[in-house]
C-alpha positions in Angstrom: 140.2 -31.5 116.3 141.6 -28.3 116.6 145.5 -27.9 116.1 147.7 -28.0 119.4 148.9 -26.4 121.6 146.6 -23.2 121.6 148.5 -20.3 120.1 150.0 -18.1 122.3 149.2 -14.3 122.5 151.1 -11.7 120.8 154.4 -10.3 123.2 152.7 -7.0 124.0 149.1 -8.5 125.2 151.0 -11.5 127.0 153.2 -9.0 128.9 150.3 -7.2 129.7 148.0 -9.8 130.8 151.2 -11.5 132.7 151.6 -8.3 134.8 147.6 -8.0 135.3 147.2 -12.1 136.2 150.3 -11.9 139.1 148.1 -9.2 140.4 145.1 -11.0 140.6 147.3 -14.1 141.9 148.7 -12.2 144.8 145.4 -11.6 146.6 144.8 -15.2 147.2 147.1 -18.0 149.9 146.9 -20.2 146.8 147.5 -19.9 143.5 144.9 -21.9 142.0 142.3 -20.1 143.4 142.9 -16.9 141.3 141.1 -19.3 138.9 137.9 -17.6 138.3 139.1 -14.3 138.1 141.9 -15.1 135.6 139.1 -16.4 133.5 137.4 -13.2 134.0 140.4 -11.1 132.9 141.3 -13.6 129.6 137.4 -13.0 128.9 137.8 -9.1 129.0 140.5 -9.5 126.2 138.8 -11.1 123.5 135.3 -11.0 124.9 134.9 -14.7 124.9 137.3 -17.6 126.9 139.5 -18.7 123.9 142.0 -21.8 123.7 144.5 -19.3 124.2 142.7 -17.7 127.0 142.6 -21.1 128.8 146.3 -22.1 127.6 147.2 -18.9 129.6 145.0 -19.4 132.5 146.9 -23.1 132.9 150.3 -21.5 133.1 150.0 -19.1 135.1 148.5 -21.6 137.6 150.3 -24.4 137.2 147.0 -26.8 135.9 146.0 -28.4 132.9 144.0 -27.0 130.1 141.4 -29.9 130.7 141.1 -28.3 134.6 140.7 -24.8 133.2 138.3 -25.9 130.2 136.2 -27.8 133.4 136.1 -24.5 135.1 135.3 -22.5 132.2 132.6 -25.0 130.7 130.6 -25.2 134.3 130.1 -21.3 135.1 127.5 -19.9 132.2 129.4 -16.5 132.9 132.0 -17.2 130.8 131.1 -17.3 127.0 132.7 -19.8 124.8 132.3 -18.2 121.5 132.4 -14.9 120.4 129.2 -12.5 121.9 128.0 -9.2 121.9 129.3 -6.0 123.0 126.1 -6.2 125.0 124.6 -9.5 126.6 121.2 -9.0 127.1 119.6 -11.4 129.3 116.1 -11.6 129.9 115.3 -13.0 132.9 112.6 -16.3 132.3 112.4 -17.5 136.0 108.6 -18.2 137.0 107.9 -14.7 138.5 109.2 -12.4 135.5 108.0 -14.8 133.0 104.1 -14.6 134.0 104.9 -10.8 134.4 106.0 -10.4 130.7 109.5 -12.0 130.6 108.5 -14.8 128.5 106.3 -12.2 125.9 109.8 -10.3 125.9 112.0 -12.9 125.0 109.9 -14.2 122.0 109.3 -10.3 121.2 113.1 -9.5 121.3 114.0 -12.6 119.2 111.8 -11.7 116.1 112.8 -8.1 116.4 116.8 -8.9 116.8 116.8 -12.0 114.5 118.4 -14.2 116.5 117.9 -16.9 118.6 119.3 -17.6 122.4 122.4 -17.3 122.9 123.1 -15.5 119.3 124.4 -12.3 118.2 122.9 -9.4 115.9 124.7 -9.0 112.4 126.5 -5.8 113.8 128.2 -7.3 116.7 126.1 -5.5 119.4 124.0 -7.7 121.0 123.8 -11.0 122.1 120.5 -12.2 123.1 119.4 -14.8 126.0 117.6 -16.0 128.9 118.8 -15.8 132.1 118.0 -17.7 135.7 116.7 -15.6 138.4 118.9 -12.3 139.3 116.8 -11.4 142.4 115.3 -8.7 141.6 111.7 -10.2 141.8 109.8 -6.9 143.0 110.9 -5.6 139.6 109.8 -8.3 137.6 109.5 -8.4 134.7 113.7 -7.6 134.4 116.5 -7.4 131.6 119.8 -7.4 132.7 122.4 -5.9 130.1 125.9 -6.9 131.0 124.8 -7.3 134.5 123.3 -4.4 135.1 119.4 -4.2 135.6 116.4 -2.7 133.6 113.4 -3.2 135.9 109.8 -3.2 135.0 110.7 -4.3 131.1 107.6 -4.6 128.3 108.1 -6.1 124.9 108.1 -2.0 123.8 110.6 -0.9 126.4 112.7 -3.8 125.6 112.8 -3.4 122.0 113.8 0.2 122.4 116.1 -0.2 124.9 118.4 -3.3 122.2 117.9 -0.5 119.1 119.6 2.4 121.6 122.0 0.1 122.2 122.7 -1.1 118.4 122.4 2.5 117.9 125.4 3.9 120.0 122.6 6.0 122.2 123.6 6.2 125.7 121.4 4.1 127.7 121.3 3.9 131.5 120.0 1.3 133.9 117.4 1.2 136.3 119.8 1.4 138.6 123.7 0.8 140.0 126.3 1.9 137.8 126.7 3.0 134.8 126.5 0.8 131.7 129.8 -0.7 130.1 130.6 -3.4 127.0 130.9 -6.7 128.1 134.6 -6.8 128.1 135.1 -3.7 130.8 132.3 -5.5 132.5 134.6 -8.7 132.9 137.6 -6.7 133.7 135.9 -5.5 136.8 134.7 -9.4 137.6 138.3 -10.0 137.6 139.1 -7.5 140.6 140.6 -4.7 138.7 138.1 -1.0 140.0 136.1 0.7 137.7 137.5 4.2 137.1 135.2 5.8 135.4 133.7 9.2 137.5 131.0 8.7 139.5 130.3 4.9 138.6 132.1 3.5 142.1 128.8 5.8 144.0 126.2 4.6 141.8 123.8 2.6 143.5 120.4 0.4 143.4 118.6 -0.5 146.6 116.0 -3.2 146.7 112.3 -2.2 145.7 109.2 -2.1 148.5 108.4 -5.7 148.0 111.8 -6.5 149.1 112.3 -3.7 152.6 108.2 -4.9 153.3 109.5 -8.0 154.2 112.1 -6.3 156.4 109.8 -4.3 158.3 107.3 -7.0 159.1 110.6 -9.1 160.3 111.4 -6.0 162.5 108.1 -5.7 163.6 106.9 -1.8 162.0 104.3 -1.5 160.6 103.8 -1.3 156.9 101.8 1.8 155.3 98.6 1.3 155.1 98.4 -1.1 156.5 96.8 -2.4 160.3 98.2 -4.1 163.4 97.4 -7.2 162.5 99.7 -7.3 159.3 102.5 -6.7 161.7 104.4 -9.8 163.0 104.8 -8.7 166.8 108.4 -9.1 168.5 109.2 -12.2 170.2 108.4 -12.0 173.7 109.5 -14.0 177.0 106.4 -14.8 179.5 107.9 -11.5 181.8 108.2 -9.4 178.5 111.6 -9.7 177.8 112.4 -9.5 174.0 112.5 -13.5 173.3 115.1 -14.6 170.5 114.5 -18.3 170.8 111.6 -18.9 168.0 108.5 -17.8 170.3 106.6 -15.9 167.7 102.3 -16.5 168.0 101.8 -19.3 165.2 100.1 -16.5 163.1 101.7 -13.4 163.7 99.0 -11.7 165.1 100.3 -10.1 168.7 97.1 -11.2 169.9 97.4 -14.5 169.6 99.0 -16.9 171.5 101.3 -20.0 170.8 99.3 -23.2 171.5 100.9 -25.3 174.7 104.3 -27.5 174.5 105.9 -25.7 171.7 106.7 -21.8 171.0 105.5 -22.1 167.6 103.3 -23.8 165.0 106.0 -23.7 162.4 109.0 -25.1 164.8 106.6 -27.9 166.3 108.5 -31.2 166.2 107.8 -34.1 164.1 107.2 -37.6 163.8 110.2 -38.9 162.6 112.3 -42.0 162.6 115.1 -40.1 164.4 112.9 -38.3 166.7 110.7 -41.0 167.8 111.7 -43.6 170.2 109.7 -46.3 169.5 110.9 -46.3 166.1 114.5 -45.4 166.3 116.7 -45.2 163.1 120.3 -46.4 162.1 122.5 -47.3 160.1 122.2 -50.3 158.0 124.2 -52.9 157.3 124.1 -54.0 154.4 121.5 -52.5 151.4 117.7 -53.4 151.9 118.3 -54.0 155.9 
């Protein structure tokens, strides 16, 4: 069992992070929910969320350092031994991985040396999968301290961990632009990013992602005919018709079979929906 209480920081850094936590405290009605980004900022000190990290977190807001270890132990954002300057997370979620994801993770573990959730020799990367970051139109993606590399191969990926090792600037796909993990968790603790330019930097989502938008909107898609387009909703005089009246297939020529708008919003058979069957509470279990 390790020795308690945690140890404390040094005067300077507890001065510092003192002035930095009543900051973050400030912008919420209650203390205790300053929580997660506190976390965030003890993280961006020592790159990992220490016993002292936690100890600190705990009085600052008035908890215990078994409420603050519950906090810190459920979110897998917050590491619990020491990492990388880079976390490189390949994302393993079913879409990336039968795009490549899974070829990159086993490629990227022989050529680092590690395994999940280790870190190279050097300090500079720490290697593991991720769950899905929504960026499925880009699939297969890597995600370096939260910013995304789309379209990844093995031979990508394995350049894109030996820039980093290397010192090489390296840039993602898009957003802004890349930071160690530390200035990364800074900025998930509410402080801005000051660095010129990266505020403006942006990403947008890819044409899988907008398709879907325009067929909601009814425009049709390039290349494309009529009958890919999901036609408005309309009332029997015309009128734009927001209610759930959309033909069953999306095809404007089609129309909605008789007694409900739609095949997808038809009613069902249920125990609470039918009346010769109704539903209730029971009384006791088995009844």
């Amino acid at each position: 069992m390790p020795a308690l209480p945690a140890p404390d920081y040094p005067v300077d850094v507890r001065a510092r992070l003192e002035a930095d936590a009543k900051e973050v405290i400030a912008r919420y009605p209650g203390a205790r929910s300053a929580l997660l980004p506190l976390l965030h900022l003890v993280q961006a000190e020592e790159g990992h969320v220490t016993r002292t990290g936690i100890r600190f977190c705990a009085e600052m807001l008035d908890l215990t350092t078994a409420e603050v270890t519950a906090v810190s132990t459920f979110y897998s954002m917050y590491r619990r031994k020491a990492s990388g300057d880079y976390q490189v997370g390949v994302c393993t979620n079913t879409l990336c991985a039968v795009m490549g994801g899974d070829a990159i993770f086993e490629d990227l573990k022989e050529h680092l040396g590690v395994g999940n959730g280790e870190t190279t020799e050097d300090g500079a990367v720490t290697l593991e999968h991720i769950e899905c970051n929504a960026a499925c139109d880009f699939a297969p993606v890597v995600m370096v301290n939260w910013e995304f590399f789309d379209n990844q191969t093995p031979q990508s990926a394995r350049q894109l961990v030996d820039d980093l090792r290397a010192g090489r600037s390296v840039r993602p796909t898009r957003g802004a632009p890349l930071c160690t993990f530390k200035e990364t968790a800074r900025m998930l603790a509410g402080f801005p990013d000051e660095r010129p330019g990266a505020v403006e930097a942006t990403g947008g989502a890819g044409p899988a992602s907008l398709i879907g938008l325009r067929l909601a909107k009814g425009e049709a898609v390039p290349g494309r005919g009529a009958d890919h387009v999901i036609a408005p909703r309309a009332t029997a005089d015309g009128a734009a018709d927001t209610t759930g009246g959309e033909p069953p297939s999306g095809h404007p020529a089609e129309e909605p079979p008789a007694g409900h708008p739609s095949s997808h919003d038809a009613p069902q058979q249920t125990a609470a929906s039918d009346d010769q069957h109704p539903a209730g509470p029971a009384a006791e279990e088995g009844e």
